[in-house]
C-alpha positions as protocol buffer text, in pm:
chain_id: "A"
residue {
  index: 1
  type: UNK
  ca { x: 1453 y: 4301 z: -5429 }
}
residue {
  index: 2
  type: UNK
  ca { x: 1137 y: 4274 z: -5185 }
}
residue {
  index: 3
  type: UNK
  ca { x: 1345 y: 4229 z: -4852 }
}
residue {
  index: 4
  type: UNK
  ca { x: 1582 y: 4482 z: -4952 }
}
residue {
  index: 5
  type: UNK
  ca { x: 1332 y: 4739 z: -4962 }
}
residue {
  index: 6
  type: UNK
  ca { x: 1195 y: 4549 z: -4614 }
}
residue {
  index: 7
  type: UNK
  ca { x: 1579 y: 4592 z: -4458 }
}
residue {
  index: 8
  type: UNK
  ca { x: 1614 y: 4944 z: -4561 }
}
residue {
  index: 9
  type: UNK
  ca { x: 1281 y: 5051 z: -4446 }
}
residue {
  index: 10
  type: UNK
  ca { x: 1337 y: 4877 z: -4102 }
}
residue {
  index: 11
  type: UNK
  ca { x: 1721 y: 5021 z: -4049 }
}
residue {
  index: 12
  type: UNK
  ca { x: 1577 y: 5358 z: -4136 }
}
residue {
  index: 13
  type: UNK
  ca { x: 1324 y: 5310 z: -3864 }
}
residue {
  index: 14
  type: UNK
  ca { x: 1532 y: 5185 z: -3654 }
}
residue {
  index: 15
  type: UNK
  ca { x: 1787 y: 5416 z: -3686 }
}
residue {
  index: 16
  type: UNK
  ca { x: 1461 y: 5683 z: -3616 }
}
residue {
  index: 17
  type: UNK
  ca { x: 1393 y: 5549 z: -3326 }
}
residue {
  index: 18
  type: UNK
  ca { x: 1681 y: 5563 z: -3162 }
}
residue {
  index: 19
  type: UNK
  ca { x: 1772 y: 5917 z: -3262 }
}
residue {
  index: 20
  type: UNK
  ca { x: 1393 y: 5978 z: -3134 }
}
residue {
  index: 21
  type: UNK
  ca { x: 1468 y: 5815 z: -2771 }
}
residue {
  index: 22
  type: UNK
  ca { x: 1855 y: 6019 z: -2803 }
}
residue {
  index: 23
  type: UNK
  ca { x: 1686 y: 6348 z: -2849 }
}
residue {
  index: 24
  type: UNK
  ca { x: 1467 y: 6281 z: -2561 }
}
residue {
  index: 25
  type: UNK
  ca { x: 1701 y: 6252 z: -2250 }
}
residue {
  index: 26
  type: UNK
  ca { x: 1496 y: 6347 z: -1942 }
}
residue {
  index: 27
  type: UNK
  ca { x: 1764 y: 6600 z: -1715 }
}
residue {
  index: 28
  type: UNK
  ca { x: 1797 y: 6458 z: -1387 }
}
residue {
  index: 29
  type: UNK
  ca { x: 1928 y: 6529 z: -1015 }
}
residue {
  index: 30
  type: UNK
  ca { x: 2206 y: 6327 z: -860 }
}
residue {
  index: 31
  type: UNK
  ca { x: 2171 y: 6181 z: -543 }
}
residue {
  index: 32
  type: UNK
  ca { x: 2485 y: 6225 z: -317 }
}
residue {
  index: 33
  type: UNK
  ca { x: 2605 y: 6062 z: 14 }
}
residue {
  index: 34
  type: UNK
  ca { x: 2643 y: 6280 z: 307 }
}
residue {
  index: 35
  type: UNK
  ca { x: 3037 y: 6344 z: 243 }
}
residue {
  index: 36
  type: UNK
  ca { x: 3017 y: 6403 z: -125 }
}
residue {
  index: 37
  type: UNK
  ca { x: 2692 y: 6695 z: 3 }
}
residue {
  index: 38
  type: UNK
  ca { x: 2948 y: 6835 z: 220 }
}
residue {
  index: 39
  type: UNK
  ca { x: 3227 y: 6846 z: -8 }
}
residue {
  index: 40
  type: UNK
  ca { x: 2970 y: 6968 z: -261 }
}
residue {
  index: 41
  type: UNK
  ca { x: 2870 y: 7286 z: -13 }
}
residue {
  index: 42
  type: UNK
  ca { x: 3207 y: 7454 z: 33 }
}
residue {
  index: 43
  type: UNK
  ca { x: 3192 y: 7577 z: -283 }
}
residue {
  index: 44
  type: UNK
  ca { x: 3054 y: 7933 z: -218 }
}
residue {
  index: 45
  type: UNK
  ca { x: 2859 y: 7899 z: -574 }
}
residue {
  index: 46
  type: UNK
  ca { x: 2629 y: 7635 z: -508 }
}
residue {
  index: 47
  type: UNK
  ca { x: 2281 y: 7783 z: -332 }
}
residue {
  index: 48
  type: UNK
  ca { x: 2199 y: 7525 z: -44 }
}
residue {
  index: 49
  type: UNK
  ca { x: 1807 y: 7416 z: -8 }
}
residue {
  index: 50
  type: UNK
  ca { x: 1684 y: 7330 z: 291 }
}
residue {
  index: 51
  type: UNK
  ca { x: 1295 y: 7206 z: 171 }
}
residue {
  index: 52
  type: UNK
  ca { x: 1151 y: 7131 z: 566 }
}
residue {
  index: 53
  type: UNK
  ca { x: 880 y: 7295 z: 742 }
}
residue {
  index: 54
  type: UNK
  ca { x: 993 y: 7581 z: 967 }
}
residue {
  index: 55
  type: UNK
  ca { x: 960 y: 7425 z: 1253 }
}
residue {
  index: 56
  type: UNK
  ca { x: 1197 y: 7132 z: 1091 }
}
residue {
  index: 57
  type: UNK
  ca { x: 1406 y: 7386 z: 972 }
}
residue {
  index: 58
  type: UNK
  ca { x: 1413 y: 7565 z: 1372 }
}
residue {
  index: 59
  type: UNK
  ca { x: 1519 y: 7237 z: 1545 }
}
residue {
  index: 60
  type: UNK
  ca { x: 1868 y: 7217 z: 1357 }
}
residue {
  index: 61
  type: UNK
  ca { x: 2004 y: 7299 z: 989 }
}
residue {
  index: 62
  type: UNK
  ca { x: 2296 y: 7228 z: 737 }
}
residue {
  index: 63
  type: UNK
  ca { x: 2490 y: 7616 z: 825 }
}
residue {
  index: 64
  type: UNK
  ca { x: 2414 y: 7875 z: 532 }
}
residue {
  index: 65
  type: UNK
  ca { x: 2117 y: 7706 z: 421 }
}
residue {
  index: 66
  type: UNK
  ca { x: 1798 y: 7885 z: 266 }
}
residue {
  index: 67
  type: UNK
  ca { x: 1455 y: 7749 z: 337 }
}
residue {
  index: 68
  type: UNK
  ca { x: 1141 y: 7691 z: 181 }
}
residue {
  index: 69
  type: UNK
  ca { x: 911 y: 7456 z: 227 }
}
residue {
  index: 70
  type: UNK
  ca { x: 787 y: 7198 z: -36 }
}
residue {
  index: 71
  type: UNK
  ca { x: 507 y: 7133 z: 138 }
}
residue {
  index: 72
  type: UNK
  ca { x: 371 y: 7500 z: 51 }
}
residue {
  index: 73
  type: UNK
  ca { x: 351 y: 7403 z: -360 }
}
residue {
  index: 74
  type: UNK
  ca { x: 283 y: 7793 z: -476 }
}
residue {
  index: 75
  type: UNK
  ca { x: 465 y: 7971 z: -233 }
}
residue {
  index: 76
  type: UNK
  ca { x: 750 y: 7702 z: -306 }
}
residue {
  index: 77
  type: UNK
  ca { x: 730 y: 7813 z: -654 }
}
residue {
  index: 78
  type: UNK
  ca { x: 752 y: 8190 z: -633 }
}
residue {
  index: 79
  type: UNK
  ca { x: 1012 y: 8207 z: -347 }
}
residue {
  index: 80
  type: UNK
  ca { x: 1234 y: 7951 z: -571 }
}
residue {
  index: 81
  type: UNK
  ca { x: 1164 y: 8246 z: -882 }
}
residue {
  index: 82
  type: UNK
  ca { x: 1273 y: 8508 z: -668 }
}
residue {
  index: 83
  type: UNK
  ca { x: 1551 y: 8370 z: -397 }
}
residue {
  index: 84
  type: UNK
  ca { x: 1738 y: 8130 z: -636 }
}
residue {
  index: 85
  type: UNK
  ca { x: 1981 y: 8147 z: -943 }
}
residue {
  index: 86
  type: UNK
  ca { x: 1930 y: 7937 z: -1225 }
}
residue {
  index: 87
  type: UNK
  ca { x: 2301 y: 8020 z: -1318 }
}
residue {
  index: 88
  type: UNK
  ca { x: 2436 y: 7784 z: -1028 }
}
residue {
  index: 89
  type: UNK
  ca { x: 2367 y: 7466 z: -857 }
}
residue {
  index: 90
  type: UNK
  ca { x: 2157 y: 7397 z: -639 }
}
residue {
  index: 91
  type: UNK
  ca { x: 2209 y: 7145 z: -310 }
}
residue {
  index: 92
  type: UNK
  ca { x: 1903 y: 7050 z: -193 }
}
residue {
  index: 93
  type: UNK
  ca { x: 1806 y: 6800 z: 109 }
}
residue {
  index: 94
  type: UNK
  ca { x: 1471 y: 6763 z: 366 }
}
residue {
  index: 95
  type: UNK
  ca { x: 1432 y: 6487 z: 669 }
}
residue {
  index: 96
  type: UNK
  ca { x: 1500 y: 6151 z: 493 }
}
residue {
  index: 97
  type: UNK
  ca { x: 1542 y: 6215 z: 138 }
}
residue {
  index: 98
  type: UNK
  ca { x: 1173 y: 6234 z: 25 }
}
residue {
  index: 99
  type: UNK
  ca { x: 1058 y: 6555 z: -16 }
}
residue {
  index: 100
  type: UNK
  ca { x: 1412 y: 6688 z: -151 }
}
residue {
  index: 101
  type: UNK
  ca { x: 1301 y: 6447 z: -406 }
}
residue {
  index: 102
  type: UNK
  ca { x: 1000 y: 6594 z: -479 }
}
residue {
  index: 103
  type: UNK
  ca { x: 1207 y: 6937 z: -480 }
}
residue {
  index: 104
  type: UNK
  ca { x: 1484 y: 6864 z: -688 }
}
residue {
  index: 105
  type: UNK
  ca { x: 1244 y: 6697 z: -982 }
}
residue {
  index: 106
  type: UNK
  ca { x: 1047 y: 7042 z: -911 }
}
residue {
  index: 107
  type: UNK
  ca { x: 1414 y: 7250 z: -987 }
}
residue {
  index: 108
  type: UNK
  ca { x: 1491 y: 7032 z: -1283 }
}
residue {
  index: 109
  type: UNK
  ca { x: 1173 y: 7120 z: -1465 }
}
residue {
  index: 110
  type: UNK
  ca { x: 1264 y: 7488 z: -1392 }
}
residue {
  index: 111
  type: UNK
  ca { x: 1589 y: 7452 z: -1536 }
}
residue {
  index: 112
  type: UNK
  ca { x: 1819 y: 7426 z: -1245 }
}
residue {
  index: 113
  type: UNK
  ca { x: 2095 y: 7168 z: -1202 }
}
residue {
  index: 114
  type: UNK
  ca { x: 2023 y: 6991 z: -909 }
}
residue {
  index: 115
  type: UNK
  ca { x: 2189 y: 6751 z: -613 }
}
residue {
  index: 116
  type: UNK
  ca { x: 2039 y: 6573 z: -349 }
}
residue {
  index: 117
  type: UNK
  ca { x: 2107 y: 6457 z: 38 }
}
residue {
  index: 118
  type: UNK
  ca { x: 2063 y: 6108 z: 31 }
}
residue {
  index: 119
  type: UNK
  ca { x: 1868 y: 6028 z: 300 }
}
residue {
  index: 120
  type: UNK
  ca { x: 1846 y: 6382 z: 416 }
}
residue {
  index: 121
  type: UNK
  ca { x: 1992 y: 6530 z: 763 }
}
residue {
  index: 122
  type: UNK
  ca { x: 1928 y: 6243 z: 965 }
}
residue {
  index: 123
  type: UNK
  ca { x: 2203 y: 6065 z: 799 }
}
residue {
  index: 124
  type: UNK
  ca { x: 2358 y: 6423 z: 817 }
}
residue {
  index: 125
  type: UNK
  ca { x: 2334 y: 6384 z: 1166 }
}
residue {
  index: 126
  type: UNK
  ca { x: 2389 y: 6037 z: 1276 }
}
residue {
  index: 127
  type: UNK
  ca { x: 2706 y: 6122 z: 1039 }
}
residue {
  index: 128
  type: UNK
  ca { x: 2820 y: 6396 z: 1297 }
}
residue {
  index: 129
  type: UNK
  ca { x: 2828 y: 6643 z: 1074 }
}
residue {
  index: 130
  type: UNK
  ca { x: 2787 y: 6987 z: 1162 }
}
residue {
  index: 131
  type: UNK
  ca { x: 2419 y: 7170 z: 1214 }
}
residue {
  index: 132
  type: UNK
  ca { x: 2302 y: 7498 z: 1334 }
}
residue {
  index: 133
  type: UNK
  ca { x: 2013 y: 7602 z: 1540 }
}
């Protein structure tokens, strides 16, 4: 009688836990390679992110990109609020893949779905793929 009581009260907890961890799933970004980005950006509904300095951004950028800087944490915040649509996706990359990190977990929390360069436009570029000045 004892360790029936014992098994039920463990498979109930059990069974709470794991509908506990279920209910819990953190939303995430997906990291993409610098063909599945490009495939990803003809689509004329996803907003592309370009999170670099200015001066990054001047020296050569993915073609229809917007950009605003990570580095600036508020004015990040309100030009996201204003500039992008929660409604579509958003295809973020930086440099090497850092700060678009920093970005997309930023976006996520906000409520946007996200995707990031891998490895950011260098790869873009030692890729040949196209940039703009």
């Amino acid at each position: 009688m004892i360790k029936t009581i014992y098994l039920t009260f463990f498979v109930c907890a059990f069974s709470l836990g794991l509908w506990a961890c279920a209910g819990n799933k953190k939303a995430e970004y997906k990291n993409l390679t610098s063909a599945q980005f490009e495939e990803l950006i003809k689509d004329s509904n996803v907003q592309l992110l370009d999170v670099r300095t200015l001066e990054e951004y001047t020296e050569g950028h993915i073609p229809g990109c917007i950009n605003i800087d990570v580095k600036d944490e508020a004015g990040f915040l309100v030009a996201v609020d204003e500039l992008l649509d929660k409604s579509k996706k958003i295809a973020v990359y930086c440099r090497s893949g850092r700060r678009s990190r920093t970005a997309a977990e930023i976006l996520i929390k906000k409520g946007f779905k996200v995707y990031n360069l891998d490895k950011g436009i260098l790869n873009w570029i030692e890729e040949g793929r196209e940039i703009e000045q």
